[in-house]
C-alpha positions as CSV (number, residue, x, y, z in Angstrom):
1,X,69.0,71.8,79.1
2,X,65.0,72.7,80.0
3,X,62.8,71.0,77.7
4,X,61.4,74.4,76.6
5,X,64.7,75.4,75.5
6,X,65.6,73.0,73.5
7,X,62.3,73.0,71.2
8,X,63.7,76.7,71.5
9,X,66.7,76.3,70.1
10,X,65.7,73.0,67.8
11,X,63.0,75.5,65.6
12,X,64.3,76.3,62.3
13,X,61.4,79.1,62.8
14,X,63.8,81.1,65.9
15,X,66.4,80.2,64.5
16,X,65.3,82.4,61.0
17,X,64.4,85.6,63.6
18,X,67.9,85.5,65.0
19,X,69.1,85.6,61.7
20,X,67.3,88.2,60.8
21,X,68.0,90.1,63.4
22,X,71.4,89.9,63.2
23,X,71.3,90.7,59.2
24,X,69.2,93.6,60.1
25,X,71.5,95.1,63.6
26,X,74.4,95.2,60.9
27,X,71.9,96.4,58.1
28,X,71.5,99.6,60.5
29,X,75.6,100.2,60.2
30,X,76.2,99.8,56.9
31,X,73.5,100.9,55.0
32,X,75.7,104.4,54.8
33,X,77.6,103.1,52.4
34,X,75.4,102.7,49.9
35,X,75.1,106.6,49.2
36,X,78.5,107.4,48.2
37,X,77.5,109.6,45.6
38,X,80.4,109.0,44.1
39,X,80.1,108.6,40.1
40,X,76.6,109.7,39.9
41,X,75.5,107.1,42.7
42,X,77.6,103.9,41.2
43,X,78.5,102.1,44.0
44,X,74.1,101.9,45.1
45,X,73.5,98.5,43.3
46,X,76.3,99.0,40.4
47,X,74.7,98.1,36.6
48,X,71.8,97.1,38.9
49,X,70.8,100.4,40.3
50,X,72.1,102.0,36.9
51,X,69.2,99.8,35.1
52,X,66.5,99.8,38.2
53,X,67.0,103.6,37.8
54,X,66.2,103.6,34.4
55,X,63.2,101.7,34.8
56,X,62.0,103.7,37.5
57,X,62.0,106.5,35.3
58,X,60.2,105.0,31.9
59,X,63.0,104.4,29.8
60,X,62.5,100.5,30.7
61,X,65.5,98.0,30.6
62,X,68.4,100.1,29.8
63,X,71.6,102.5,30.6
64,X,74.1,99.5,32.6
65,X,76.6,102.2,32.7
66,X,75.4,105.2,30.9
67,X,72.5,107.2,30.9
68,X,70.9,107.0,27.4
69,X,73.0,103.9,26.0
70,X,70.0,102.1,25.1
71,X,68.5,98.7,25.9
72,X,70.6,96.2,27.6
73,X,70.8,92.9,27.9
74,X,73.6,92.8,30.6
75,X,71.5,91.0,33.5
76,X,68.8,89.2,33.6
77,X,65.8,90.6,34.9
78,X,64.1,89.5,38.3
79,X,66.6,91.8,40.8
80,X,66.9,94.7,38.6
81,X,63.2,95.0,38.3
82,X,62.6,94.5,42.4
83,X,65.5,96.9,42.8
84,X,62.9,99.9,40.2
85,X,60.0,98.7,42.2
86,X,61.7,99.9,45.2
87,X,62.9,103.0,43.7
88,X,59.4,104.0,42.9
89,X,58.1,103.3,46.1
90,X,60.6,105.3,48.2
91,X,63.1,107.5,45.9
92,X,65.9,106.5,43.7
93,X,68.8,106.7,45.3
94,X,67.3,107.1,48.5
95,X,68.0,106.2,52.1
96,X,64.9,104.8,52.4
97,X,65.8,102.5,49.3
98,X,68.9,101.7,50.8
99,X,67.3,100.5,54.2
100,X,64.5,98.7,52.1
101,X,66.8,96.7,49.8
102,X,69.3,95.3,52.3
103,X,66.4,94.6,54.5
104,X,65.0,92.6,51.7
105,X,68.6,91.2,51.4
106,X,68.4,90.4,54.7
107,X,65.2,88.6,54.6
108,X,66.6,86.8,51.8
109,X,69.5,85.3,53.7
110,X,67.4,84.8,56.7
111,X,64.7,82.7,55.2
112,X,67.5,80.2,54.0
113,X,67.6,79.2,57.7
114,X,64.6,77.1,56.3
115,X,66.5,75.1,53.4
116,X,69.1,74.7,55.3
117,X,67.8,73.1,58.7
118,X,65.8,70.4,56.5
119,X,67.9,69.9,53.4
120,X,70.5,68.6,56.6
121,X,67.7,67.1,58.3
122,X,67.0,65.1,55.5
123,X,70.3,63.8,54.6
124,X,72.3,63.9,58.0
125,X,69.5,64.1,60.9
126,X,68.2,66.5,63.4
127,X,71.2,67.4,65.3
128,X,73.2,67.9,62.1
129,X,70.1,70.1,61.2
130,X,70.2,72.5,64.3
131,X,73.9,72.8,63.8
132,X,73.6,73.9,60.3
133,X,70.7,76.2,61.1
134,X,72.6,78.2,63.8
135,X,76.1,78.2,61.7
136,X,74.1,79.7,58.9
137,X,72.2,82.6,61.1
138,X,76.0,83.2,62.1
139,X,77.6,82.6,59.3
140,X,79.7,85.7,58.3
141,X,80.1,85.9,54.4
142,X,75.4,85.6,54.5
143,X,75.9,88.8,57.2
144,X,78.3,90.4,55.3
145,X,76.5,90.1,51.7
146,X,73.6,90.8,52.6
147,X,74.1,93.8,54.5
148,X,77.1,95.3,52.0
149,X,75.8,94.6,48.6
150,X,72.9,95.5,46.7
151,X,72.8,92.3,44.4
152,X,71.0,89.0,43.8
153,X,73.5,87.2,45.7
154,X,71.3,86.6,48.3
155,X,68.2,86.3,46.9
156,X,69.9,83.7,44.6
157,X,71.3,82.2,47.2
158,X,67.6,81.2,48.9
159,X,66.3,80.0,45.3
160,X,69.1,77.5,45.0
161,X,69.4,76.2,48.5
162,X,64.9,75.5,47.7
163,X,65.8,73.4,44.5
164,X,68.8,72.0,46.1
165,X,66.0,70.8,49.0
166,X,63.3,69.8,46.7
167,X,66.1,68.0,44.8
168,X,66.4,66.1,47.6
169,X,63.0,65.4,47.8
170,X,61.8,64.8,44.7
171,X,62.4,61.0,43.8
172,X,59.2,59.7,45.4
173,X,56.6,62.0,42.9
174,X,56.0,60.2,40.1
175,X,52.8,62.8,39.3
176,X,53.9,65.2,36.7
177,X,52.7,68.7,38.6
178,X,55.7,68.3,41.6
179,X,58.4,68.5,38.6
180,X,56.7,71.1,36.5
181,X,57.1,73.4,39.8
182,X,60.5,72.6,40.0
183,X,61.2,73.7,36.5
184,X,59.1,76.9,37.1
185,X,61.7,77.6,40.3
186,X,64.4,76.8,38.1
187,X,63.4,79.4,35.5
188,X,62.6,81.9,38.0
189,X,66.4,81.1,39.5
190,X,67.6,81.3,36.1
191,X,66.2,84.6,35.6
192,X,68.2,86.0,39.1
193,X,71.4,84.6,37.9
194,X,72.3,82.4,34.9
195,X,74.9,80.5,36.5
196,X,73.1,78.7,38.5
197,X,72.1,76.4,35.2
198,X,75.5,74.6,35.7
199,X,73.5,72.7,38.1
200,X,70.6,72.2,36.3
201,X,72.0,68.8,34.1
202,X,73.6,67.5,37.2
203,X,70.6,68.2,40.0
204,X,67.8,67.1,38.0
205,X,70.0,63.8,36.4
206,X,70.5,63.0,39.9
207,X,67.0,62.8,40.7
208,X,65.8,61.1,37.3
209,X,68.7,58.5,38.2
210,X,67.2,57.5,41.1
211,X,63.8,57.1,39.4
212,X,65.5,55.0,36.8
213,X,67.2,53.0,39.6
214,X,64.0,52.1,40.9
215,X,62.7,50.7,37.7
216,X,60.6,53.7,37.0
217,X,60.5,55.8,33.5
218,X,62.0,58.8,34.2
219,X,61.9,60.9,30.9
220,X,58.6,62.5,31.2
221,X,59.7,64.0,34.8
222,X,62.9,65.5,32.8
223,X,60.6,66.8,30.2
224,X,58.3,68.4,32.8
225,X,61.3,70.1,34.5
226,X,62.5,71.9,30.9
227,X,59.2,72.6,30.0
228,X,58.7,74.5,33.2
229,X,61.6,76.0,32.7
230,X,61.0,77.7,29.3
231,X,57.7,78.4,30.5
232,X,59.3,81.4,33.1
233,X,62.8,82.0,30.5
234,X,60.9,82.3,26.6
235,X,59.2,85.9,27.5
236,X,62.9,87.1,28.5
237,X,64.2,85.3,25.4
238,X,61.6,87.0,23.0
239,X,62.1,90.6,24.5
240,X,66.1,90.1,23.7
241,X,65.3,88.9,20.0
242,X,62.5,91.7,19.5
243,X,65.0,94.4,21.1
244,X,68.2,93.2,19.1
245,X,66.9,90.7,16.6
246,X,69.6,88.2,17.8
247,X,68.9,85.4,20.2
248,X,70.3,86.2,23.6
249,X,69.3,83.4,25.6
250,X,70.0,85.3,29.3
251,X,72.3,88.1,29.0
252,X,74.9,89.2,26.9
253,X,78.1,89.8,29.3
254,X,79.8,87.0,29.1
255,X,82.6,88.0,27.2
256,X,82.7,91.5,29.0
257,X,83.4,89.3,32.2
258,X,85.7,86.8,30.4
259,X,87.9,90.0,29.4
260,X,88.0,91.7,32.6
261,X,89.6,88.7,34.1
262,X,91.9,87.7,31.6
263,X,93.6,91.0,30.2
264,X,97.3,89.8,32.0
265,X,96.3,91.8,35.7
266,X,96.9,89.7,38.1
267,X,97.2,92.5,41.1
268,X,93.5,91.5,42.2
269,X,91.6,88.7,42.1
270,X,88.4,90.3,40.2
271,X,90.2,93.5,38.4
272,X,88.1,96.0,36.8
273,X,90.7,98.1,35.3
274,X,89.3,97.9,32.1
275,X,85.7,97.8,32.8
276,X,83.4,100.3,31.7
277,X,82.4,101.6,34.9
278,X,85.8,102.4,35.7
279,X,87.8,102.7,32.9
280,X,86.5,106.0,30.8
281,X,88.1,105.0,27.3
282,X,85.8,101.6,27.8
283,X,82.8,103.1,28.6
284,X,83.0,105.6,25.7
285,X,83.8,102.8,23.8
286,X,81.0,100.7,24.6
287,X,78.4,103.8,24.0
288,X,80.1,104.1,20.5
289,X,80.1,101.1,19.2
290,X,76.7,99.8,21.0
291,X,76.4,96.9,23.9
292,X,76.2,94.0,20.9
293,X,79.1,95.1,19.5
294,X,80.8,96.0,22.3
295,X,80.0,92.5,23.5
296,X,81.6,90.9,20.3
297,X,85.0,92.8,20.2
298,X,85.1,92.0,24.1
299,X,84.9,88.5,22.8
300,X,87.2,88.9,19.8
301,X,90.2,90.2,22.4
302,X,89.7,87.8,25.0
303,X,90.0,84.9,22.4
304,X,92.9,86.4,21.1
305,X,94.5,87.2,24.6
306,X,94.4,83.8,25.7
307,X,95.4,81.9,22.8
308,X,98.6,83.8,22.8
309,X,98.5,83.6,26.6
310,X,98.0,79.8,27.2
311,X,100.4,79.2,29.8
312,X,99.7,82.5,32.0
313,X,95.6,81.3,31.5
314,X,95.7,78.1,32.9
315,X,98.0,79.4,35.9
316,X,95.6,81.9,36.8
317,X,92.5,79.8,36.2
318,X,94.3,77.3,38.9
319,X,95.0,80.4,41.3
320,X,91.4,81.3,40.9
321,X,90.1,78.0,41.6
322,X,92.4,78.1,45.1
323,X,91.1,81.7,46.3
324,X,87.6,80.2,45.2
325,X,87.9,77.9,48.3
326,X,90.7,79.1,50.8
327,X,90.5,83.1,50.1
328,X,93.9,82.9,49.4
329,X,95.2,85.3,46.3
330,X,98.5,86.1,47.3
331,X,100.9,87.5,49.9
332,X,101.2,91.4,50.2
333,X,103.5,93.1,48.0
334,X,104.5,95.5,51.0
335,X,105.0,92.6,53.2
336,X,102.7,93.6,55.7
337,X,99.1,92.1,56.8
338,X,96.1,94.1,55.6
339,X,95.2,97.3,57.8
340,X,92.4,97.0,60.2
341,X,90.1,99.3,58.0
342,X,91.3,98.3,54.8
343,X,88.8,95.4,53.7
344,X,90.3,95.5,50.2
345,X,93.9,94.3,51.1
346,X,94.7,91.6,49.4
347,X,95.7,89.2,51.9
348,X,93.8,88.8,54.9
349,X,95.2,85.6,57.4
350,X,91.6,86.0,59.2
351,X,89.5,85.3,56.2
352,X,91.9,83.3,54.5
353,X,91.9,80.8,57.6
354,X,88.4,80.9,58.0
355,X,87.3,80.2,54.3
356,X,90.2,77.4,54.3
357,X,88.9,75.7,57.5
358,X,85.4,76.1,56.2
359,X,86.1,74.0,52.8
360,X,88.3,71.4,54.6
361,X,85.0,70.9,57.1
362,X,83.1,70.6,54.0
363,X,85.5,68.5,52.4
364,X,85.6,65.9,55.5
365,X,81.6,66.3,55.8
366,X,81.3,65.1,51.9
367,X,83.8,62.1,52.8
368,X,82.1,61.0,55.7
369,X,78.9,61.0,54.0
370,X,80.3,59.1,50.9
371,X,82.2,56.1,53.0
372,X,78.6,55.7,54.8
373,X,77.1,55.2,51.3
374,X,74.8,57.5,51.5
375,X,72.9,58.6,48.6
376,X,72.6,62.3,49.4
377,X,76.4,63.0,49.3
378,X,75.8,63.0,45.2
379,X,74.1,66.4,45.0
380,X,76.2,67.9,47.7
381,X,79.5,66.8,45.7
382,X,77.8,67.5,42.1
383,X,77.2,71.6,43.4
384,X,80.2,71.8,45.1
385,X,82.5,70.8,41.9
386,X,79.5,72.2,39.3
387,X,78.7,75.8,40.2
388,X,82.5,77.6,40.5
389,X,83.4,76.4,37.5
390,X,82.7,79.1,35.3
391,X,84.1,81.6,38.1
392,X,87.5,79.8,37.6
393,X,87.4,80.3,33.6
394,X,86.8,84.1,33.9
395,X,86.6,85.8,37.1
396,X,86.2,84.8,40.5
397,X,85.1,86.4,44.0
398,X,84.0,84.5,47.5
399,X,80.5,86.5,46.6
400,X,80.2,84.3,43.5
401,X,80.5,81.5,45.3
402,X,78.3,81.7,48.0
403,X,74.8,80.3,46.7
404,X,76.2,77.3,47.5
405,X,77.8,78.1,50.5
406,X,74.2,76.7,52.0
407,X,75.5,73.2,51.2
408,X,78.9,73.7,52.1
409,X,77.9,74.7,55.8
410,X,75.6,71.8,56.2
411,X,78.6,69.3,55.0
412,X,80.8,71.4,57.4
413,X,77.8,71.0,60.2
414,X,78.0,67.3,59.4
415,X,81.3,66.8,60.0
416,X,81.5,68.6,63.5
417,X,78.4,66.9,64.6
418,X,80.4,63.3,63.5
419,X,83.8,64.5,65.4
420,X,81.6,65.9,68.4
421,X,79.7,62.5,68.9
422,X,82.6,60.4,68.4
423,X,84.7,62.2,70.7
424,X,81.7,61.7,73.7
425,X,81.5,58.0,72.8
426,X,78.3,58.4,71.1
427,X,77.4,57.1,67.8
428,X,77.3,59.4,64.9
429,X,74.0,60.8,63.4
430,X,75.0,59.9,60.5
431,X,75.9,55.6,61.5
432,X,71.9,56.0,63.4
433,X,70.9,56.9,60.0
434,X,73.1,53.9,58.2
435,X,71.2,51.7,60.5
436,X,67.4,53.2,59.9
437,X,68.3,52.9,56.2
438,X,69.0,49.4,56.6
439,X,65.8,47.2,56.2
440,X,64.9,44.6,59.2
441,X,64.7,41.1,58.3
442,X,60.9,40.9,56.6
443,X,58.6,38.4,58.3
444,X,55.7,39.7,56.5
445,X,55.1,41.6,53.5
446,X,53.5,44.7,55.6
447,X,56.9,44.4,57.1
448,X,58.7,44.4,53.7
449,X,56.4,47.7,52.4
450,X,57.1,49.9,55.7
451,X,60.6,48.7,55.2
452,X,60.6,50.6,51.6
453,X,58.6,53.4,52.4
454,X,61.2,54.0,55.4
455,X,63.8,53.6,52.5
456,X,61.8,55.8,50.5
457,X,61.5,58.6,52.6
458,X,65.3,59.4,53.8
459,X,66.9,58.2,50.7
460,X,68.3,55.0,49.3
């Protein structure tokens, strides 16, 4: 390969702008679908466009479902309030809105080209890197998310895959100011999607660990990290408490969501037959009683359900957690494959192999990088079994899933870069780095302080 072309296809940089491009080629064919004025416009951004909307027009963070139900506390507020700013700008509702968001959506997963390609640098080496850059400008759930749904997936998405790299690079600062920004991306991540916390205890333990390991106190980095965080979440916490004089630390759904998965349905993976956006009695409901309320008897049936349910609860959680990594829900009742246009079938063999060859990738990626000892296979194994969690307890969906799909491609990289460079005769990236990590005998004690830095900078 020319010289050119390989710094060509080696920069994470071109590698972003075919990613984008891509995102934005599909952006231009499915944008469409996003004006189905069907139910008043639902289907443009869901409770998001419902509460951007109602922002846009000065009734401020309100109306999930229903025009004139009041102040929410349903989502959090960072995409809602980029969806009203766009709505402002260029019409709610609009085509030009419609164009605007996915192409921010598109930007979103573009840009996490840039995690990606150095969070594998980092812990698996260059060539691992330029395989995980190109899988993720290709990859198909990023293309098909960002182009299909109006929704902080992917904008979530790029803020964990940035604290899942700075995670990674974080053990050498000592200072106090590197961590404080950490907890500042945190709360801003928090503040796209709650869920993402799961992570929090496990991501920034890691890292605190290996300042403890080295001797080091680590408690004043932890403290910096939380105090960041509360710096970006207390303003969000106070407007809940001011608005409904209880504390509502992010938002209040929870129990909604628990419900809706657990009500003994068990024709979809994520039903919504008793959802207020498409159940009518439920939505009534919830404008009558009011969203606390609502919220609480939500929580009171769910409880109820599952005690009384035990059995058919842990079988479903366990089917959730298998579609959460192979697809897989279950076989057709008809007995047929899904139609060609019919994305909504409920077993698809394409996507079901795909997602199952994905996670067994990431799966033999993870062991590889655990036999060799290294040190970075921790946070890769701690989001992988931290994050779904809370999807298999209520309600699942590969879109859930895929802020961390970033590490799961890069583990999946790894492990085709391994089986590539074995097969050739080569060693793999991953043994080269083994062997870097390894100190030379010290004859001097310059020697013995490059040795450490070296160890320093790739990870112990």
């Amino acid at each position: 390969m020319p010289e050119k072309l390989r710094r060509l296809v080696g920069s994470v940089w071109f590698v972003t702008l075919v990613a984008f491009a891509i995102r934005m080629v599909v952006v231009a064919f499915e944008y469409h679908g996003q004006l189905n004025p069907r139910r008043d416009h639902w289907p443009f951004g869901y409770e998001t466009g419902r509460i951007a909307r109602a922002i846009a027009t000065g009734r401020g963070f309100s109306d999930p479902v229903t025009v004139g139900s009041g102040p929410t506390a349903w989502m959090t507020p960072v995409y809602p309030y980029m969806v009203a700013g766009v709505f402002k700008l260029f019409g709610i509702y609009s085509a030009a809105s419609a164009v605007i968001l996915l192409s921010l959506n598109a930007l979103f997963s573009a840009l996490t080209c840039v995690p990606v390609f150095l969070m594998a640098r980092d812990s698996f080496g260059e060539k691992t890197a330029i395989w995980a850059g190109w899988s993720w400008a290709f990859f198909p759930y990023a293309i098909y998310f960002s182009a299909e749904w109006i929704w902080e997936t992917c904008l979530t998405t790029l803020l964990l895959s940035l604290l899942f790299l700075i995670t990674l690079r974080l053990e050498p600062h000592r200072r106090l100011g590197p961590w404080l920004a950490y907890g500042l991306l945190w709360g801003i991540t928090a503040l796209s999607n709650p869920a993402v916390l799961s992570l929090l205890p496990l991501l920034v333990g890691w890292a605190c660990y290996r300042i403890h390991k080295r001797g080091h106190r680590w408690d004043l980095q932890a403290t910096a990290v939380i105090f960041g965080l509360l710096i970006v979440v207390t303003p969000w916490f106070l407007r809940n408490y001011r608005t409904f004089h209880h504390f509502i630390p992010f938002r209040d759904a929870f129990w909604l969501v628990m419900h809706v998965g657990n009500t003994g349905d068990t024709s979809h993976w994520a039903p919504d037959a008793v959802h207020p956006s498409a159940n009518t009695k439920e939505e009534q409901e919830y404008n009558r009683l009011g969203e606390l309320n609502y919220m609480a008897e939500k929580r009171r049936e769910v409880i109820e359900f599952i005690r009384s349910h035990p059995t058919w609860y842990a079988w479903v959680t366990f089917r959730r957690f298998v579609y959460t990594w192979t697809g897989f829900w279950s076989l057709p009742a008809n007995g047929r494959f899904r139609e060609p246009l019919d994305p909504e079938e409920l077993f698809d063999p394409v996507n079901i192999a795909f997602c199952a060859l994905l996670t067994a990738l990431a799966i033999a990626g993870l062991c590889l990088a655990s036999r060799r000892g290294l040190a970075t296979a921790w946070p890769y194994a701690l989001a992988l079994l931290g994050f779904p969690a809370v999807y298999y307890l209520t309600t699942t969906d590969l879109r859930y899933r895929h802020p961390i799909d970033p590490e799961i491609v890069v583990l999946a990289a790894y492990a085709c870069t391994t089986f590539f460079s074995r097969r050739h005769g080569a060693p793999a990236e991953g043994e080269v780095l083994d062997a870097q990590r390894k100190p030379a005998p010290a004859t001097s004690s310059s020697v013995q302080s490059s040795a450490f830095l070296a160890r320093s900078l790739v990870g112990s």
